[in-house]
C-alpha positions as CSV (number, residue, x, y, z in Angstrom):
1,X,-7.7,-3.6,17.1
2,X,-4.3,-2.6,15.7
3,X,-0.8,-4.0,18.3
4,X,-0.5,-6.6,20.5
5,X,-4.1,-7.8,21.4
6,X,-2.4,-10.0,24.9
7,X,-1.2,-7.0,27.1
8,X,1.1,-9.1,28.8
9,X,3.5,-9.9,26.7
10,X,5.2,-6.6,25.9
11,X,7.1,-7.7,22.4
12,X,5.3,-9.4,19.8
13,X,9.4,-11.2,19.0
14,X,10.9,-12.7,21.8
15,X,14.4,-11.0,22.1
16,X,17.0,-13.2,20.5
17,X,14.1,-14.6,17.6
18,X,15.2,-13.9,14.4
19,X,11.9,-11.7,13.0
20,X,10.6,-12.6,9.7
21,X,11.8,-9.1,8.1
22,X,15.2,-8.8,9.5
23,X,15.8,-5.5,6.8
24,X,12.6,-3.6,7.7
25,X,10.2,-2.1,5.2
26,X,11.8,-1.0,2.3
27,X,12.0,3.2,2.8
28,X,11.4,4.1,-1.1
29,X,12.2,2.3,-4.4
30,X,13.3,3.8,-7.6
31,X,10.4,4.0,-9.4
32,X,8.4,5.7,-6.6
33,X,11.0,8.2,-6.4
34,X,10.9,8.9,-10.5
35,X,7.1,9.2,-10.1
36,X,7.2,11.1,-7.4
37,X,9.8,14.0,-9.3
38,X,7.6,13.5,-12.7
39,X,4.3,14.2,-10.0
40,X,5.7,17.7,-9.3
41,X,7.2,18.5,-13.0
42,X,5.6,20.7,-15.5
43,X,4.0,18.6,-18.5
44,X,7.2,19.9,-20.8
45,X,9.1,18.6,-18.7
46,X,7.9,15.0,-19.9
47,X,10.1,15.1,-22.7
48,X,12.9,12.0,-22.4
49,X,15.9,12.9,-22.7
50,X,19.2,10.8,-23.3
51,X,20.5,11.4,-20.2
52,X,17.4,10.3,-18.6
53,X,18.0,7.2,-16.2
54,X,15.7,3.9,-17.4
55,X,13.7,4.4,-14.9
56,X,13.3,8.8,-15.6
57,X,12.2,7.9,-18.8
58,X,9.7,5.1,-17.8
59,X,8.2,7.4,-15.3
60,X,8.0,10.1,-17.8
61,X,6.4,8.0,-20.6
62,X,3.5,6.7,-18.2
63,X,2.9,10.0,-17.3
64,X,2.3,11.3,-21.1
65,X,0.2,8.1,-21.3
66,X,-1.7,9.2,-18.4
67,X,-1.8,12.9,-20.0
68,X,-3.7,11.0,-22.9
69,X,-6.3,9.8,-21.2
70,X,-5.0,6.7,-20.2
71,X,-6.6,5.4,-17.2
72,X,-4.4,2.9,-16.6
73,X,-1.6,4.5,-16.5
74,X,-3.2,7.3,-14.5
75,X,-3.7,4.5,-11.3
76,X,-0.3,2.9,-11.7
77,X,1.0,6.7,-11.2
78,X,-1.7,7.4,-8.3
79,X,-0.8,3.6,-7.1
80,X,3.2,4.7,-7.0
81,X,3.2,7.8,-5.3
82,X,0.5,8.0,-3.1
83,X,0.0,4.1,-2.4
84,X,-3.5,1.9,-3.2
85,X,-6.3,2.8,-2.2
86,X,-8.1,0.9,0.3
87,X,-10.7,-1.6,-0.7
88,X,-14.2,-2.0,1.5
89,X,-15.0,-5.8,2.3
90,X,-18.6,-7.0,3.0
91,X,-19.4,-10.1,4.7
92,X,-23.1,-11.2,4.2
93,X,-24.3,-14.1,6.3
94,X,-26.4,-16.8,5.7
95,X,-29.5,-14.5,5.6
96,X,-27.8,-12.3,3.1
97,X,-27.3,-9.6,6.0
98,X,-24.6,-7.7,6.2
99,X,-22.0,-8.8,8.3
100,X,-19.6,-5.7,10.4
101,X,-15.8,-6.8,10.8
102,X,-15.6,-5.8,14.2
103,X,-18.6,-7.6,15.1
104,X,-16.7,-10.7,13.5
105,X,-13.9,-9.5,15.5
106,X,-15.4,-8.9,19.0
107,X,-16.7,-12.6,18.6
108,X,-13.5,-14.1,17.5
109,X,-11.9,-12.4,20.9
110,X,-14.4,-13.6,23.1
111,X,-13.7,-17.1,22.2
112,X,-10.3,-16.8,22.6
113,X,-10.0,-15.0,25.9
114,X,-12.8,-16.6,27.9
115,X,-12.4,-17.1,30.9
């Protein structure tokens, strides 16, 4: 369950609380943006030029690693411009049985909203 799971309250901050991320999520950084222009560039386009920004030419010297066969550099690329991928947890119990998330999570709010 994604939100507020206690209905009535209708802000997770109480007004006048300072939140813990005043500035937000950061909207893009430089190097995702250099990834993301080398992403759509033709592969002689990876050539690094003088005028190329630090960042430009970082971008553009992953991506001819990557180009090689580097794998590496091939998920730092991925990992910039399209984010991580998501990773699948499994709980096992006592009896080496899986255990389900929201079954751990159904419990969990039983417990704390009986009644």
């Amino acid at each position: 369950m994604r939100g507020n799971p206690d209905k009535t309250k209708p802000y997770r901050w109480e007004k006048g609380c300072p939140s813990p991320n005043p500035g937000g999520r950061p909207k893009r950084t430089p190097y995702t943006d250099a990834h993301r222009q080398i992403a759509e560039s033709t592969v002689k386009d990876l050539t690094i030029k003088d005028s190329d920004s630090v960042v430009m030419a970082v971008a553009k010297a992953l991506a001819r690693e990557a180009l090689k066969g580097k794998i590496q550099a091939a998920t730092e690329i991925a990992n910039r411009v399209e984010g991580t991928a998501r990773q699948r947890l499994e709980f096992t119990g006592r009896d080496s049985e899986p255990i389900q998330v929201e079954d751990i999570h159904d419990k969990l709010m039983e417990k704390l909203f009986k009644e």
